[in-house]
ZAMARGU-4260 file (C-alpha; in steps of 0.2 Angstrom, whole numbers, plus 5000, padded with zeros to 4 digits):
<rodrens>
0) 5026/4952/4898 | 5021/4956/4915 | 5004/4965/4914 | 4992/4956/4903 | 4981/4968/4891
5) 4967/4968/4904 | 4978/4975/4917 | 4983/4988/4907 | 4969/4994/4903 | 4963/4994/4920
10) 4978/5003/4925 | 4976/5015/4909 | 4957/5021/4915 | 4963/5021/4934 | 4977/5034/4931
15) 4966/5044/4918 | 4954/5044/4931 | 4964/5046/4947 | 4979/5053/4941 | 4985/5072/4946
20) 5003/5077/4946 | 5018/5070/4940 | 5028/5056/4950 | 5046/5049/4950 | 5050/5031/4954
25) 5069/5031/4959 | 5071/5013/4956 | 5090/5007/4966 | 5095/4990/4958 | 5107/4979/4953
30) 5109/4965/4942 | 5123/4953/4952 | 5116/4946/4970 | 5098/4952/4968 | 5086/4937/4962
35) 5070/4952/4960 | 5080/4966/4952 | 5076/4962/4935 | 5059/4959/4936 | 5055/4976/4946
40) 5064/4986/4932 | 5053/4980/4921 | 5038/4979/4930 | 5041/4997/4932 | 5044/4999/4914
45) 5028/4989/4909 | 5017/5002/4922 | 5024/5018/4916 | 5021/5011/4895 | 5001/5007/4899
50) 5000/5021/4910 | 5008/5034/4900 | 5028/5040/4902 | 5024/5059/4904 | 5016/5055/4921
55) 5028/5042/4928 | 5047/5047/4925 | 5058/5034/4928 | 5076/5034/4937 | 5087/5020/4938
60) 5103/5019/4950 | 5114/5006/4955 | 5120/5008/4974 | 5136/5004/4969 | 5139/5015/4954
65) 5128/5029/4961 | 5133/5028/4979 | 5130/5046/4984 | 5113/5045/4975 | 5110/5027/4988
70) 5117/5038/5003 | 5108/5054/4999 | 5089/5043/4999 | 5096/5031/5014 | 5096/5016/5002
75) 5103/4999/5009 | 5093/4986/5002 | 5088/4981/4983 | 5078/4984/4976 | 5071/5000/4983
80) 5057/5008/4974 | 5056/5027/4980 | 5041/5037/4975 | 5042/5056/4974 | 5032/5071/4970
85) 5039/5089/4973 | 5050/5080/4983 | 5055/5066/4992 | 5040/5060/5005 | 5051/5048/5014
90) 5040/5034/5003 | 5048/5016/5000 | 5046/5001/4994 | 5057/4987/4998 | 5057/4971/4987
95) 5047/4966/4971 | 5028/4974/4972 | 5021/4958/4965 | 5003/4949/4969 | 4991/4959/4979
100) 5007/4970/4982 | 5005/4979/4967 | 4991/4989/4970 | 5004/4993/4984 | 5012/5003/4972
105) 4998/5007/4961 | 4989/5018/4974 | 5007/5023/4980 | 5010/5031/4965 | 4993/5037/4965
110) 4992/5045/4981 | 5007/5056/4977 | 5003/5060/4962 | 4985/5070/4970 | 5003/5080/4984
115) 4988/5075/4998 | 4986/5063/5011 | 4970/5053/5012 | 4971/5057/5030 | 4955/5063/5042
120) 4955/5081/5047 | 4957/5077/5065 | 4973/5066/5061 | 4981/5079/5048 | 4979/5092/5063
125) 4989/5080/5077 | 5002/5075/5064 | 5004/5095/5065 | 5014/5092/5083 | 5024/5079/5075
130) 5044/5087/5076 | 5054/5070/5079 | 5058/5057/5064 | 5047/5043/5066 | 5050/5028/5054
135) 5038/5017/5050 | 5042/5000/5043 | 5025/4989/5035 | 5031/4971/5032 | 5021/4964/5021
140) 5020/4947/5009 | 5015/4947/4991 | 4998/4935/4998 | 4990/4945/5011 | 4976/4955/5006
145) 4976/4966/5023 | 4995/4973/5018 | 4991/4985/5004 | 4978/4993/5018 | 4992/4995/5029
150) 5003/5002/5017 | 4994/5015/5011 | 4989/5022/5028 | 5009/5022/5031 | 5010/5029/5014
155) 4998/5042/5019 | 5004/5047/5034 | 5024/5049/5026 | 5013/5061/5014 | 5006/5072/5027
160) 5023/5076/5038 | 5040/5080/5035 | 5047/5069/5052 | 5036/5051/5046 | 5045/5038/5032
165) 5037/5026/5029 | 5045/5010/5021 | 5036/4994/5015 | 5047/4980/5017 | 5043/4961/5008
170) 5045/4952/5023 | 5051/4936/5012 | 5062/4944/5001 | 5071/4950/5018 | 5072/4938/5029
175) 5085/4945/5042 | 5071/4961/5042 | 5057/4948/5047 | 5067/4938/5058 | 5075/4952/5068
180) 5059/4960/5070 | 5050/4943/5075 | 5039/4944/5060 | 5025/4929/5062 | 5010/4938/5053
185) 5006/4951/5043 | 5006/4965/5039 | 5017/4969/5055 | 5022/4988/5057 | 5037/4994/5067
190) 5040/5012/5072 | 5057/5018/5076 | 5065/4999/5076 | 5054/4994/5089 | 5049/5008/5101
195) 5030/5004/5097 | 5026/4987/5084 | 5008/4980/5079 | 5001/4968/5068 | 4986/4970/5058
200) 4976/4983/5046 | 4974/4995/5060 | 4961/5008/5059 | 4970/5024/5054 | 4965/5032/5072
205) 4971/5018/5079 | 4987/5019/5068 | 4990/5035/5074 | 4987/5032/5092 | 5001/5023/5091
210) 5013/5035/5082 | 5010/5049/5095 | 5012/5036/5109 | 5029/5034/5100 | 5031/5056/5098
215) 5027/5058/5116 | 5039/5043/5124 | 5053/5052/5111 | 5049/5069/5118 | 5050/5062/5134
220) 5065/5055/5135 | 5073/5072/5126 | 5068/5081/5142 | 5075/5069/5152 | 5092/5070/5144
225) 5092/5088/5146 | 5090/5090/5162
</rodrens>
């Protein structure tokens, strides 16, 4: 077991508290070459019991097996824990949501189950404009206690707009990720592979700053290609 009694319980008074609408975790995993698979299926399995299985439903696909399920969410790492409401909100998480992490995707699940970003007005507004794909990337590590903050502000803002994903990536759990992106602390975000990076627990003004810096450099450069 995974979740002592005491968690669930907490987890039990949390969602009857906080809890709205339904959600569906799409789990993609596999049991050969993935050392964490297991343990998120049933970590997964373990949430949705103390929780209650009318508010969480529960999918599970193999990229394999179900390749055009993997190619239809963009999946190319395991294990990917996609979290949908009425649809899909672009909202990942890439590796096992253990330690601090799992409150990672505790108030993931949360956040979508309540189909509103816990977003300032004046940020919802500006995220308006937004008409270009940005990707977000968090990395994070199971130990760091300013990652889940991160996370759910990239969470939050993948809520609010169609154009923002927002994935969380265990920066241990994929090395190539961390060392491509020159990962040394965390959590580190990355939008658009690199157009605009930072590390830290931002502020979400400050958050957003940088997403418009990288919407306005985009629209840029599309002008310039047309003319």
């Amino acid at each position: 077991m995974l979740l002592n009694l005491e968690v669930r319980n907490q987890l039990k008074d949390i969602f009857e508290k906080e809890f709205k609408e339904a959600v569906t975790i799409k789990l993609f995993s596999q049991a050969i070459g993935c050392e964490s698979c297991e343990t998120v299926e049933a970590l997964v399995e373990e949430l949705r019991s103390a929780v209650g299985e009318d508010k969480i439903a529960y999918e599970l696909y193999s990229p394999v097996i179900d390749k055009e399920k993997a190619e239809e969410y963009g999946i190319d790492r395991i294990p990917t824990i996609v979290i949908e409401g009425d649809k899909d909100y672009g909202i990942r998480y890439i590796g096992l949501p253990a330690g601090l992490e799992f409150s990672t995707l505790v108030q993931g699940i949360l956040q979508v189950s309540k189909r509103e970003p816990k977003l300032a007005p004046q940020t919802l507004e500006q995220l308006r404009n937004i008409d270009i794909p940005i990707e977000l990337m968090v990395f994070v590590t199971t130990s760091c206690g300013y990652c889940p903050s991160a996370a759910i502000t990239a969470y939050n803002f993948a809520l609010a707009s169609d154009y923002i994903t927002a994935k969380v990536i265990d920066a241990s759990e994929n090395p190539d990720l961390a060392e491509r992106f020159q990962v040394v602390g965390v959590p580190k975000i990355v939008i658009n592979e690199g157009t605009a990076e930072f590390v830290g627990a931002q502020p979400e003004n400050a958050f957003l700053g940088y997403i418009v810096s990288v919407y306005e450099k985009l629209k840029r450069e599309a002008l310039t290609s047309k003319e």
